[in-house]
KELUM-592783 format. One line per field, with one value per residue: x, y, z of N, C-alpha, C in turn. Coordinates in nm, 3 decimals. Layout:
N
neast = (X,...)
nnorth = (Y,...)
nup = (Z,...)
caeast = (X,...)
canorth = (Y,...)
caup = (Z,...)
ceast = (X,...)
cnorth = (Y,...)
cup = (Z,...)
//
This chain:
181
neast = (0.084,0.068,0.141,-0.011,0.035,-0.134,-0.224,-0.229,-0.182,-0.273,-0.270,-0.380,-0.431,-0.335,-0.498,-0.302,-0.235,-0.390,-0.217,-0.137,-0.158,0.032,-0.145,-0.420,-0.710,-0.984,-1.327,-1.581,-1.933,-2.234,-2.441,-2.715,-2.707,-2.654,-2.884,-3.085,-2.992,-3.005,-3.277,-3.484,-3.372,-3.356,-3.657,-3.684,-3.527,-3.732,-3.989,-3.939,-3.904,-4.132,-4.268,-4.142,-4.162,-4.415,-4.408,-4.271,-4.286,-4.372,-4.524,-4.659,-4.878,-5.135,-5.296,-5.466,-5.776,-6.067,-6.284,-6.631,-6.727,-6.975,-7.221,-7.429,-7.731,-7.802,-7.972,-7.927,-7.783,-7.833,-7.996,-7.963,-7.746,-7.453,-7.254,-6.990,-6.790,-6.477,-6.308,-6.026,-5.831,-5.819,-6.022,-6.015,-6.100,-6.009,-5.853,-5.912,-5.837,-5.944,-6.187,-6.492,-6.850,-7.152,-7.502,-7.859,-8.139,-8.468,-8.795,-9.004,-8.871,-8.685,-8.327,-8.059,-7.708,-7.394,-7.043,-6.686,-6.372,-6.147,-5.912,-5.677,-5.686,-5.948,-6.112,-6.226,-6.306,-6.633,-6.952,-7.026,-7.353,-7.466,-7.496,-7.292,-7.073,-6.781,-6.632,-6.373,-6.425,-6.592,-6.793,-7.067,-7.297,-7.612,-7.766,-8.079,-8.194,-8.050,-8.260,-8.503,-8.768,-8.801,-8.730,-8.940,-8.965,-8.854,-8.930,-8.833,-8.484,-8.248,-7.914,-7.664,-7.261,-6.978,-6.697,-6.387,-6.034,-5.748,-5.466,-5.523,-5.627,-5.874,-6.242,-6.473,-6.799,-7.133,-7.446,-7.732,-8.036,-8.198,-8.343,-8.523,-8.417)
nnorth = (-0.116,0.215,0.515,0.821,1.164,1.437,1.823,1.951,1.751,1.482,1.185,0.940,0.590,0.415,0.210,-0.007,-0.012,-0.144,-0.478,-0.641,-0.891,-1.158,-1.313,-1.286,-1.295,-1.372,-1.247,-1.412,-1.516,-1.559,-1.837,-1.792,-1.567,-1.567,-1.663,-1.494,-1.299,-1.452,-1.540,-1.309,-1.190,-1.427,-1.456,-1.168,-1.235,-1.441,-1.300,-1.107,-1.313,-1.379,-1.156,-1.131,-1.362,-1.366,-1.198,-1.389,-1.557,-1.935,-2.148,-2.408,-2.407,-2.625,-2.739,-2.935,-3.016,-3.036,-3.077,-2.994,-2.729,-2.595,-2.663,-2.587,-2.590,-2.513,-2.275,-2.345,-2.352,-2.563,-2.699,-2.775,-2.666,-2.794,-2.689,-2.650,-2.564,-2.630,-2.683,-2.585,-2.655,-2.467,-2.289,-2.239,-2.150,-2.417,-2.649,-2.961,-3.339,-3.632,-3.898,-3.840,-3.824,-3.764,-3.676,-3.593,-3.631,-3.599,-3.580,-3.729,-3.952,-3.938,-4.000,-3.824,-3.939,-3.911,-4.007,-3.925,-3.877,-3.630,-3.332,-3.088,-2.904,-2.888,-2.704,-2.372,-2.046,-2.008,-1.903,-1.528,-1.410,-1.637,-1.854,-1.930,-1.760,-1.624,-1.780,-2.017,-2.276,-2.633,-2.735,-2.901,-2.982,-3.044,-3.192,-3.164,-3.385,-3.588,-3.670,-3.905,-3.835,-3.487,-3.283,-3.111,-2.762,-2.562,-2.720,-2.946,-3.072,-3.353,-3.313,-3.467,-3.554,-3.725,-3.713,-3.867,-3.843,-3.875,-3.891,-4.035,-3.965,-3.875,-3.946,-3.786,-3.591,-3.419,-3.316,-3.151,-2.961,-2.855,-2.655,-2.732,-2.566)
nup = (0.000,-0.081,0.081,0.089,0.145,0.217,0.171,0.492,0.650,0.648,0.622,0.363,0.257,-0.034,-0.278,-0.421,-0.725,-1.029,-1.160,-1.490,-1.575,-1.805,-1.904,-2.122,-2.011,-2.124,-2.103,-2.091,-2.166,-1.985,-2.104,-2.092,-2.194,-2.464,-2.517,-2.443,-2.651,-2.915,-2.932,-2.952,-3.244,-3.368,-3.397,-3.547,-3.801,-3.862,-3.899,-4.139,-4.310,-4.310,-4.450,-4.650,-4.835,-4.887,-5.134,-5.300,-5.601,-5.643,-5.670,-5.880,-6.136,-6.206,-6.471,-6.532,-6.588,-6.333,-6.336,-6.452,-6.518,-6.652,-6.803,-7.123,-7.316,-7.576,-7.875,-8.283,-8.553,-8.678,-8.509,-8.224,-7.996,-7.752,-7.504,-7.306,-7.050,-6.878,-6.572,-6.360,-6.060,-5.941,-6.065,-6.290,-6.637,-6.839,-7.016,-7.190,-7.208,-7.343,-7.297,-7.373,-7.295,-7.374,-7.315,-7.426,-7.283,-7.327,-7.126,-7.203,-7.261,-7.497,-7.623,-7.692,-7.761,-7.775,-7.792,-7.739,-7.887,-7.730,-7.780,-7.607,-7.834,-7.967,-7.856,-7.790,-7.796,-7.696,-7.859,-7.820,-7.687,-7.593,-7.281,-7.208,-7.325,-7.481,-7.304,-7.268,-7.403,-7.529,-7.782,-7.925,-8.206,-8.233,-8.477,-8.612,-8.753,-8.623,-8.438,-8.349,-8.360,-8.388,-8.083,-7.803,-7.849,-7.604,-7.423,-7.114,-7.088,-7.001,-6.929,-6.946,-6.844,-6.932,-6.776,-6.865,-6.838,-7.038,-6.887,-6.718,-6.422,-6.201,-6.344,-6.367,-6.348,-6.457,-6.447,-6.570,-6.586,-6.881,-7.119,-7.384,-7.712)
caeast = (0.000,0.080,0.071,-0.015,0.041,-0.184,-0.200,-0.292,-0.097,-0.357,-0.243,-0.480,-0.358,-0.456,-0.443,-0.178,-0.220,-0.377,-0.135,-0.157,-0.082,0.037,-0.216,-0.531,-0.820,-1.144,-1.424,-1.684,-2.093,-2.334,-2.504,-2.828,-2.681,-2.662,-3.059,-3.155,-2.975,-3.055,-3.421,-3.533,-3.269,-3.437,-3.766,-3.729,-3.551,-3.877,-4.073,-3.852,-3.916,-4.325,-4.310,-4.082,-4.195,-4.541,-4.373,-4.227,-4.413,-4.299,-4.639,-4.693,-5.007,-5.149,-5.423,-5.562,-5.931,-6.089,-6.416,-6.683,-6.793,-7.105,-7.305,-7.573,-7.791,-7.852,-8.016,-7.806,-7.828,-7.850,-8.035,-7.881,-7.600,-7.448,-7.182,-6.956,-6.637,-6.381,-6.212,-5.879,-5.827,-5.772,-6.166,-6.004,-6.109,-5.890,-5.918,-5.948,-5.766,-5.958,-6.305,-6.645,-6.983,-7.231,-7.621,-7.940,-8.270,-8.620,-8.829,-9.030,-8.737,-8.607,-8.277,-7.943,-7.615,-7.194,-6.887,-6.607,-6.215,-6.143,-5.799,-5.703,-5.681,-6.072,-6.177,-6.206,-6.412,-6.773,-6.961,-7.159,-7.500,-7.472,-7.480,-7.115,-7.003,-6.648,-6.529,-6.289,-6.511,-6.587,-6.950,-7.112,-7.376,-7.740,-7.876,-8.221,-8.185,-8.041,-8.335,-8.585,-8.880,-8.765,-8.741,-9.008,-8.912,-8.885,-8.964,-8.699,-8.402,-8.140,-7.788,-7.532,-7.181,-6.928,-6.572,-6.272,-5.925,-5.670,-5.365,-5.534,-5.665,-6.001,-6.344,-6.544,-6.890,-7.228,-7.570,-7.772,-8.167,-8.171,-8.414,-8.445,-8.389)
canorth = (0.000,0.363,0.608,0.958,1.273,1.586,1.885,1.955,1.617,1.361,1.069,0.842,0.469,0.386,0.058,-0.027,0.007,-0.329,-0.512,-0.687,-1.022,-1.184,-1.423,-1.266,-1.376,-1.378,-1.271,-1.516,-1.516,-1.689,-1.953,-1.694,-1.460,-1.627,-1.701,-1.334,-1.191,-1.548,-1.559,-1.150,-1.212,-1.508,-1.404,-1.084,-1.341,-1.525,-1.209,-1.077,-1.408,-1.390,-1.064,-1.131,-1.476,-1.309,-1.168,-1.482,-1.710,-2.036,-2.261,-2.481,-2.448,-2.760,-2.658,-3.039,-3.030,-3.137,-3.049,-2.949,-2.612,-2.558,-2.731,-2.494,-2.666,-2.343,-2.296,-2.337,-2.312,-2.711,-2.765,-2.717,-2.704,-2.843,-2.611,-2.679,-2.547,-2.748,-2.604,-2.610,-2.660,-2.311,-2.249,-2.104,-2.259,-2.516,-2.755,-3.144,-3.476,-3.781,-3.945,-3.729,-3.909,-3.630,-3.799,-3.542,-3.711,-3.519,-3.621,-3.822,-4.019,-3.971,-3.964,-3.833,-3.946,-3.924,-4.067,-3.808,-3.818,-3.485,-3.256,-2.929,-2.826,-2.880,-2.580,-2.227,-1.914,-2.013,-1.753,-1.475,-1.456,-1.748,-1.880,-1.950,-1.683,-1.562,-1.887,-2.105,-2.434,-2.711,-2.709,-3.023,-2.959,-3.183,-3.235,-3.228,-3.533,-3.709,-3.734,-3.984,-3.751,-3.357,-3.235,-3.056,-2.649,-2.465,-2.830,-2.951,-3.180,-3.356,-3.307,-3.555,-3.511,-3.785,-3.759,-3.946,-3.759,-3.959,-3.889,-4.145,-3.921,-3.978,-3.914,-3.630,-3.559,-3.310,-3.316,-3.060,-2.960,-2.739,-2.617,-2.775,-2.401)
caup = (0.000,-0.073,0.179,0.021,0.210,0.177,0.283,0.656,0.758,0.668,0.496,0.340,0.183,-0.170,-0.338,-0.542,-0.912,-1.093,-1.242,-1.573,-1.645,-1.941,-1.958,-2.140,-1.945,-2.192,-2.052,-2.125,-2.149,-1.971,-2.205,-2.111,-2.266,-2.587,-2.558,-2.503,-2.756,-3.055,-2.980,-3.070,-3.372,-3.498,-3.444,-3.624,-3.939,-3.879,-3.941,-4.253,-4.413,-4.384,-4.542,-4.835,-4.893,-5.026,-5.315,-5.419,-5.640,-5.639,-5.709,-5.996,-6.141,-6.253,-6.533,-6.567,-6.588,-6.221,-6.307,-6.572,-6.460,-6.660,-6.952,-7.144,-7.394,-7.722,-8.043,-8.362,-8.706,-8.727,-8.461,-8.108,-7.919,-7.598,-7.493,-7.181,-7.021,-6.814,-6.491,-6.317,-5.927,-5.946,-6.087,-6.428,-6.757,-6.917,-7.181,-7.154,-7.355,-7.301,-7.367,-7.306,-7.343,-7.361,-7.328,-7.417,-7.245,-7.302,-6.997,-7.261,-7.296,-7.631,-7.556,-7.786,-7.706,-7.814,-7.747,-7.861,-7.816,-7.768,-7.697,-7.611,-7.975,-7.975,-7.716,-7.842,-7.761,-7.716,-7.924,-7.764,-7.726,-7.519,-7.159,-7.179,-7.447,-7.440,-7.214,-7.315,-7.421,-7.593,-7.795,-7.981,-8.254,-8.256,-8.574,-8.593,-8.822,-8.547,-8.356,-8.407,-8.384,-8.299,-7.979,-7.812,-7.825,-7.496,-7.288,-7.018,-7.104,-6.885,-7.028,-6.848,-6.941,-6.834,-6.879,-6.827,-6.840,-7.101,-6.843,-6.570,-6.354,-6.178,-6.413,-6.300,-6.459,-6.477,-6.438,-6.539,-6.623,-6.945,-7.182,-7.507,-7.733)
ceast = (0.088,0.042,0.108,-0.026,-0.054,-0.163,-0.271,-0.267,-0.200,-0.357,-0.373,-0.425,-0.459,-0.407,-0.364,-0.255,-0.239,-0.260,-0.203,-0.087,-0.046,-0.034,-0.361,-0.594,-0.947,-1.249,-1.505,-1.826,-2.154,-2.415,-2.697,-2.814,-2.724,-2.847,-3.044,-3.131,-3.040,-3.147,-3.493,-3.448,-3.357,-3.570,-3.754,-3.641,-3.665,-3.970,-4.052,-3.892,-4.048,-4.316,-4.258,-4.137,-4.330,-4.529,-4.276,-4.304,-4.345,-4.352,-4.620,-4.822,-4.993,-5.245,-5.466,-5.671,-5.953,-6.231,-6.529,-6.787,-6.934,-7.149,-7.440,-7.617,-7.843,-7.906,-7.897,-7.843,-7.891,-7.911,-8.054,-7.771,-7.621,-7.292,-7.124,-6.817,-6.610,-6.353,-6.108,-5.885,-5.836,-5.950,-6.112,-6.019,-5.984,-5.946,-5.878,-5.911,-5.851,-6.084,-6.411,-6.754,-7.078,-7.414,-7.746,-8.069,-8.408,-8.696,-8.957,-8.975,-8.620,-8.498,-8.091,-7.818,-7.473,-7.128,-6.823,-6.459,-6.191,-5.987,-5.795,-5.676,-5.826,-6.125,-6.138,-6.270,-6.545,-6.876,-7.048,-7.255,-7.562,-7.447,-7.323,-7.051,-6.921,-6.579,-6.491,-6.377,-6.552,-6.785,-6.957,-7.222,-7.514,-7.761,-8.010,-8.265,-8.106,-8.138,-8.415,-8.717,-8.830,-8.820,-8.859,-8.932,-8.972,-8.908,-8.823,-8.600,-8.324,-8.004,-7.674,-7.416,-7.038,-6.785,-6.433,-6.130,-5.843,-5.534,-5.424,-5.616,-5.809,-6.092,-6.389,-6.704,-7.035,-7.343,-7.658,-7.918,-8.155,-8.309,-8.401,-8.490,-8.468)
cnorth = (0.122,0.469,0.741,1.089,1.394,1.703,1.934,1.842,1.505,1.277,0.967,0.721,0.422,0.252,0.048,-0.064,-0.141,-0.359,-0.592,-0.818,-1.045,-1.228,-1.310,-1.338,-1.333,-1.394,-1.351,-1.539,-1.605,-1.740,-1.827,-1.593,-1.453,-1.590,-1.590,-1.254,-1.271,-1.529,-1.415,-1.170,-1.284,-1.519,-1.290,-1.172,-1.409,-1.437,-1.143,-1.149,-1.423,-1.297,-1.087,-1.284,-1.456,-1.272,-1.241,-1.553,-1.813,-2.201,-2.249,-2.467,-2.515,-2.711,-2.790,-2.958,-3.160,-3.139,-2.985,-2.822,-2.557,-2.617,-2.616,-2.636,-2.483,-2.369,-2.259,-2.376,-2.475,-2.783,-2.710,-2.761,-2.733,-2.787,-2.651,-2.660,-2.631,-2.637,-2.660,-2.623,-2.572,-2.233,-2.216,-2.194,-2.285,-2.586,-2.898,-3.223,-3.526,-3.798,-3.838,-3.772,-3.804,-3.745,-3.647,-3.596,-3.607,-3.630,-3.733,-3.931,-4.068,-3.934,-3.956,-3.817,-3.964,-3.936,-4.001,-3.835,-3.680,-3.488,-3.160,-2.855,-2.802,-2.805,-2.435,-2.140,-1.964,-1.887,-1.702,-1.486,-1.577,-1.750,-1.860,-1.838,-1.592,-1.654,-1.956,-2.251,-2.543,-2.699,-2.845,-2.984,-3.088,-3.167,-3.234,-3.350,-3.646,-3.790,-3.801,-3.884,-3.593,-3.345,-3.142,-2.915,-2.649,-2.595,-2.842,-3.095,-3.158,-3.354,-3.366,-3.512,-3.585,-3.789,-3.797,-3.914,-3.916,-3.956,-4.002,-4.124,-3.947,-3.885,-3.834,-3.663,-3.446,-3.374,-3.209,-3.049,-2.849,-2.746,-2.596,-2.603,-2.454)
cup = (0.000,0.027,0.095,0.157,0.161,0.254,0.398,0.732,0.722,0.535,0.476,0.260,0.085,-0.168,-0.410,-0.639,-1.006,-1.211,-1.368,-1.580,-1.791,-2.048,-2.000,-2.141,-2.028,-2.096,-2.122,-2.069,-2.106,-2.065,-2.207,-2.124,-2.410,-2.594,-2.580,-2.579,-2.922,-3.035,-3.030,-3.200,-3.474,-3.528,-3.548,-3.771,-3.935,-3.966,-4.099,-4.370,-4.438,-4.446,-4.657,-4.852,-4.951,-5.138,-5.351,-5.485,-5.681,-5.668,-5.814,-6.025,-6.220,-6.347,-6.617,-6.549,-6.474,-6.243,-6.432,-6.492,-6.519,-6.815,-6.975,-7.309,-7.510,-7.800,-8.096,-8.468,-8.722,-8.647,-8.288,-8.068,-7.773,-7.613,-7.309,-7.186,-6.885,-6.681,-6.397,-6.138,-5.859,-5.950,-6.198,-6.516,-6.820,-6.975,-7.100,-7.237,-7.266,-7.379,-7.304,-7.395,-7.265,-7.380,-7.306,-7.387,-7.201,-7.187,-7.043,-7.292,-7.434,-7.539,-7.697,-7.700,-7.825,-7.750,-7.800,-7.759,-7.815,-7.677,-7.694,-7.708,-8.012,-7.926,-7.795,-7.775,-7.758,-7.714,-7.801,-7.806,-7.609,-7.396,-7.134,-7.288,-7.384,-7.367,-7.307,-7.309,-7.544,-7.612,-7.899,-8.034,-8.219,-8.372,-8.563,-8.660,-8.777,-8.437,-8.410,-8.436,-8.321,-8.194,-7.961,-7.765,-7.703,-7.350,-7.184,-7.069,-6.986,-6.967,-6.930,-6.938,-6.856,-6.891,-6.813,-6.878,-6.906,-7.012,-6.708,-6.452,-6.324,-6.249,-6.307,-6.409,-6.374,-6.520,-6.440,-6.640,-6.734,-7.059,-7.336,-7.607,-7.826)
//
């Protein structure tokens, strides 16, 4: 110890002067240190990543046909039509490969039916004017010289519409009450 003198006689004793070693002693963190500073950290990367991961897009859309979104039954120069678009998992029209067995049954029971391969080179604009006009769909003429005796105008038909996807996938089909035009 140091004894220091001032003035008016009154010594006071300091500590001696820390020494230094050679050895640098690392301070070192408690392990709950670590936590409280990693968990706000990686929450706010948690948070960072919900916001920017909205403006990535990174889905596949699939644009099979899960579903036949709407059959209309029309008048047409030759007769009528049966008009029907496809839709995607999504709800958005898409086109269809495979088989499609279309079946018109007046409640008398005449009843007109086709078997048709169809692909998505077959689907276009279905004209206006129409139930479906402007969608992306597939339309099938009648003949009136395919029925055995013509249809009665303005009565009620059933228009089934069954179809079976050429990639494997499971058949789907439509049922619907329409009004022969």
């Amino acid at each position: 110890m140091m004894t220091v003198s001032t003035p008016g006689n009154v010594s006071r004793t300091r500590p001696p002067a820390p020494t230094r070693s050679t050895q640098s002693s690392r301070a070192s963190r408690p392990l709950g240190a670590y936590v409280l500073i990693g968990v706000p950290v990686l929450l706010g990367v948690l948070f960072v990543w919900q916001i920017a991961s909205g403006f990535l897009k990174t889905e596949i859309i699939v644009r099979n046909a899960v579903a036949i979104s709407r059959v209309s039954l029309e008048p047409d120069p030759v007769g009528a039509r049966v008009d029907m678009t496809f839709v995607d998992r999504l709800g958005a029209d898409t086109t269809f490969s495979g088989e499609l067995t279309v079946k018109v049954r007046e409640p008398d029971g005449a009843v007109w039916q086709t078997v048709r391969s169809i692909s998505g080179s077959d689907f276009v604009t279905l004209r206006n004017g129409s139930l479906l006009g402007g969608r992306q769909g597939y339309s099938i003429p009648i003949p009136q010289t395919d029925w055995a005796r013509p249809p009665r105008r303005g009565g009620a038909a059933t228009v089934s519409v069954d179809a079976v996807p050429a990639d494997g996938s499971a058949p789907f089909s439509s049922i619907d009450e329409e009004r022969i035009p």
